[in-house]
N, C-alpha and C positions, 0 to 999 in steps of 0.2 A: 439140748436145744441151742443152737446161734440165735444171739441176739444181734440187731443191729448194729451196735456198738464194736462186735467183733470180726466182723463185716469189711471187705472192701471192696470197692464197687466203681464201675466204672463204664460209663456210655459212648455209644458212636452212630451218626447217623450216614448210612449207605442207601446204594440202591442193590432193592433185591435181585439176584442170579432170575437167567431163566428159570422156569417153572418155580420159584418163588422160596417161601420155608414153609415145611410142615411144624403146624403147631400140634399142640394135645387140644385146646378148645374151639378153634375155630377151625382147622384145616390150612389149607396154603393161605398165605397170604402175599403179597408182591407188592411193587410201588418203592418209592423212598419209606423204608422202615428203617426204627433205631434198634441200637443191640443194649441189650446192660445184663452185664454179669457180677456177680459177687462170689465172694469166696471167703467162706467162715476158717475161722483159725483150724479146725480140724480137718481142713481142705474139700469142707463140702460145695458141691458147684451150682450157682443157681444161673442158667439162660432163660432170658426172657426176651420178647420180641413186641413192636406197636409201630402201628403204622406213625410216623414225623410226629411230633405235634399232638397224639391223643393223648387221651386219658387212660384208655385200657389198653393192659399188657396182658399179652399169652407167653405164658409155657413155650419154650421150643420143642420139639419132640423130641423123644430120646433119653438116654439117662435109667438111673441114677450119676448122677456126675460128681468126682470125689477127684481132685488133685493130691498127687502124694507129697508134696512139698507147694501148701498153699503162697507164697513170694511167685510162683511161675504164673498167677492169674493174669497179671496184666498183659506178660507174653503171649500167654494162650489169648485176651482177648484180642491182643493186635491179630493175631494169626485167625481169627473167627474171622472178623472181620474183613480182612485180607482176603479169605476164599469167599466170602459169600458178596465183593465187590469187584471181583474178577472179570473180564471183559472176556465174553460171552464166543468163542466160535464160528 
């Protein structure tokens, strides 16, 4: 099990793509949402998504998420964030 401690974690707030992100408990969601990912030393991946400013975080959909060289999280979360604030067509 990862403990928080072994944890690194890091947030950013975007505005969501058309048609939004699928979550696992709520379904799409859209609007200014934040991102925060973690990445346990064993390179387990956690995405989570909330709309600015709440209290409650979902699940992104998708996954299991496992990086094979956990140091690549922070890249990966620029790069998350990066497509999913991408200017629209």
């Amino acid at each position: 099990m990862t403990t928080k401690s072994d944890m690194t974690e890091k947030f950013s707030v975007f505005t969501a793509p058309r048609g939004g992100v699928m979550t696992k408990e709520v379904g799409v969601v859209t609007g200014e949402l934040e991102l925060h990912t973690a990445a346990g030393d064993d390179g387990t991946l956690t995405l989570r998504i909330r709309y600015a400013g709440a209290d409650e975080w979902y699940t992104v959909d998708g996954g299991p998420y496992r990086l094979h060289d956990p140091r690549d999280h922070e890249v990966l979360h620029d790069v998350l964030v990066g497509l999913l604030h991408r200017p629209q067509p």
